[in-house]
Every structure is written in structure tokens, then in C-alpha cells.
C-alpha positions as CSV (number, residue, x, y, z in Angstrom):
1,X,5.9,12.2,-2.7
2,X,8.5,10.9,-0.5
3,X,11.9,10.7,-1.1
4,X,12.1,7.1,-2.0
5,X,9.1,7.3,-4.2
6,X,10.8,10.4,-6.2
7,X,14.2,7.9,-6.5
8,X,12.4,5.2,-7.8
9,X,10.6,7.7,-10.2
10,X,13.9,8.6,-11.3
11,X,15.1,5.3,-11.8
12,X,12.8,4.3,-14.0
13,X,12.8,7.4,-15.8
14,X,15.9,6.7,-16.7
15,X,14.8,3.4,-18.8
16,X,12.8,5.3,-21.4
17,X,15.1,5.8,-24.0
18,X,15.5,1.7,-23.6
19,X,11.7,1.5,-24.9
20,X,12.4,4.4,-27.2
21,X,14.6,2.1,-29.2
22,X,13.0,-0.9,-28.8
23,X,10.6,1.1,-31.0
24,X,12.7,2.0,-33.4
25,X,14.1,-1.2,-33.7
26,X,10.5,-2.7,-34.5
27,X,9.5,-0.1,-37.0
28,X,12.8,-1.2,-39.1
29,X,11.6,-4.3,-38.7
30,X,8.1,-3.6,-39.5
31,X,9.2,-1.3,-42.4
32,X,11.2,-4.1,-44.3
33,X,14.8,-2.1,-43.4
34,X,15.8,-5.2,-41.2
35,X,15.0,-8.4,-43.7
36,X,18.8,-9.4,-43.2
37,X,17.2,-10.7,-39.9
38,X,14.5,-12.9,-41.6
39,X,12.5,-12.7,-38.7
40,X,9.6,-14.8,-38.4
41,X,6.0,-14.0,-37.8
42,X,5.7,-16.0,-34.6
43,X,9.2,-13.9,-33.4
44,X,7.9,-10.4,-34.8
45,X,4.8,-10.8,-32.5
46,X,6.8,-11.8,-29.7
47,X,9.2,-8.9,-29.7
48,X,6.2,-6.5,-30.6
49,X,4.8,-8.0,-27.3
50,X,7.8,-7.3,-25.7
51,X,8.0,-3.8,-26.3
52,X,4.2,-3.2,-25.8
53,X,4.5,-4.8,-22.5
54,X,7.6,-2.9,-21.6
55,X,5.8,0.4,-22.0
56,X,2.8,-0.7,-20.1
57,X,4.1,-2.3,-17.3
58,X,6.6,0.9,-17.1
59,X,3.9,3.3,-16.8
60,X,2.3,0.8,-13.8
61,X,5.9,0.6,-12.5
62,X,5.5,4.6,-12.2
63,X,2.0,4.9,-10.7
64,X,3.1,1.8,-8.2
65,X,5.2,4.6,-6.7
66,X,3.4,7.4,-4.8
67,X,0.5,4.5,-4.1
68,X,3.3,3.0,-1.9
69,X,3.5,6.0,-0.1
70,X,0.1,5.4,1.0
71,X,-0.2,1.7,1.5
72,X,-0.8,0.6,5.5
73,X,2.7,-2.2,4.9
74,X,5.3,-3.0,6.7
75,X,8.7,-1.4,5.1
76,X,10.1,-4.4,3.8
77,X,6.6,-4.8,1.7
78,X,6.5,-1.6,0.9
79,X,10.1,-2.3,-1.0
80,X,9.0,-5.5,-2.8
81,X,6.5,-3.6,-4.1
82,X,9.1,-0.5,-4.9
83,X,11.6,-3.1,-6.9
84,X,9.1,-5.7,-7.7
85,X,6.7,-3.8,-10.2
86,X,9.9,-2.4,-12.1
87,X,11.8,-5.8,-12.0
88,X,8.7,-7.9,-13.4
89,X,9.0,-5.1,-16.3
90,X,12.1,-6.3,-17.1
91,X,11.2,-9.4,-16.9
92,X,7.8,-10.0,-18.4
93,X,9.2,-7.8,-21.8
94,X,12.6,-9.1,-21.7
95,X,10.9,-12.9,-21.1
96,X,9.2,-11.9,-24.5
97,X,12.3,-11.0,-26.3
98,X,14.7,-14.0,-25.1
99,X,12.0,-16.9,-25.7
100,X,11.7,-16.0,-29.4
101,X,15.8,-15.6,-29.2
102,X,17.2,-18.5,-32.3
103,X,17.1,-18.8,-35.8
104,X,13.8,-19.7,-37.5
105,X,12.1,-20.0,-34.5
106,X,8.4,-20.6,-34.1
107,X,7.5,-21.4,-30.7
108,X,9.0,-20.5,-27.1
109,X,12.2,-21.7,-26.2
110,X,13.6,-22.7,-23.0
111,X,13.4,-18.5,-22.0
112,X,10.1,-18.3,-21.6
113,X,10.8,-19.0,-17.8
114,X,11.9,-15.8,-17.5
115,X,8.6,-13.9,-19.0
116,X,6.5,-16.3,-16.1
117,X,8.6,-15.5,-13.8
118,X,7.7,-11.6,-14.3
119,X,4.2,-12.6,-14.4
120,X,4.0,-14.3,-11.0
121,X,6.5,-11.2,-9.4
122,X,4.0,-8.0,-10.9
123,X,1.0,-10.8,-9.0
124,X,2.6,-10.7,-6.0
125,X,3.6,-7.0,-6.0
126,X,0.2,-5.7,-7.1
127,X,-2.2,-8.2,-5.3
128,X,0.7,-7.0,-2.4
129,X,0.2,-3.4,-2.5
130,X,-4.2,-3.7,-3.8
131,X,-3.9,-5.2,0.0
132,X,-2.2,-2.8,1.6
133,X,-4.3,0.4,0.2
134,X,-8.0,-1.3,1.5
């Protein structure tokens, strides 16, 4: 693994305790132990979205690494794959979280930019580095 790879790695490493509350945090939720929030159901499946697709997209973020290493791409791609697969993680899960931000709410507000903007950066990265590896 090269030494960019391995920093990376670290990086995002570093963001699982982040996801490890987001957890806990949904199983008060879950569990009743949060009703001062009076979430609703349309906002409970949106933040459990969030959190599912943070883990997800983490573990991709991860594997993205050491298959950069081995992609035929120019350095600047190589990066944009390096920082885009973790950025659209933070993105696409936190897109989840701030569209069902608001009292009462039951559809997407004006947030939800943010969760496709996530969406079309993990395409680019992965279509990006899928390319580079034939």
C-alpha cells in the first residue's frame, strides 16, 4: 500500500466513532428514549438512511484506496478518486440527515441538493477509477 493510500486509510478511520454514534443516536430513537424529538416516520427513515449509507459508502471509501494504487490514471485522477469517494460519503449521508432537518416534516426540503450532489461525485469517482483498473 502506498503511502497515500495508508493516509487516506487513516483518515477515514478516524470517522468511525462518527457512525458509531449516529447508531446510537437511532437506537434511542428507535427505542422510544428520544420522543421529546417527535420525529416523524418520513424523518426516522431518512436519518436511518443516512447512517446506513454512511457505513456503506465508508467501507467503499476504504476499498477505493489500495485500488487507486493500481489504477493506470493520471495523478490528479487518481486524487479525485482519493477525496471524492470519501467526500460523496459525507455527502450522500449527511444529504440524508439535512433534507429531513425541520419540525414535522414529511418530504425533502431544500437540502436534498446536497444528498444529489454526493450521488453524482461517488459516479464520477467510481465510474473514474472502474476505467482506470480495465
Amino acid at each position: 500500500m502506498t503511502a497515500s493510500a495508508r493516509l487516506m486509510c487513516g483518515l477515514i478511520l478516524i470517522t468511525v466513532p462518527t457512525i458509531e454514534f449516529g447508531g446510537y443516536f437511532l437506537l434511542k430513537v428507535i427505542s422510544g428514549k428520544m420522543s421529546r424529538l417527535s420525529l416523524t416516520p418520513f424523518q426516522q427513515g431518512m436519518f436511518r438512511a443516512g447512517h446506513a449509507h454512511a457505513g456503506v459508502l465508508l467501507l467503499l471509501s476504504l476499498i477505493c484506496q489500495p485500488l487507486a494504487d493500481e489504477a493506470s490514471l493520471g495523478a490528479g485522477l487518481i486524487w479525485l478518486v482519493r477525496i471524492g469517494v470519501p467526500v460523496s460519503t459525507l455527502l450522500i449521508s449527511g444529504g440524508f440527515f439535512a433534507a429531513a432537518a425541520g419540525k414535522a416534516r414529511t418530504a425533502p426540503n431544500q437540502w436534498i441538493g446536497i444528498l444529489y450532489t454526493g450521488v453524482l461525485l461517488l459516479a464520477i469517482c467510481v465510474l473514474t477509477l472502474g476505467i482506470g483498473l480495465l
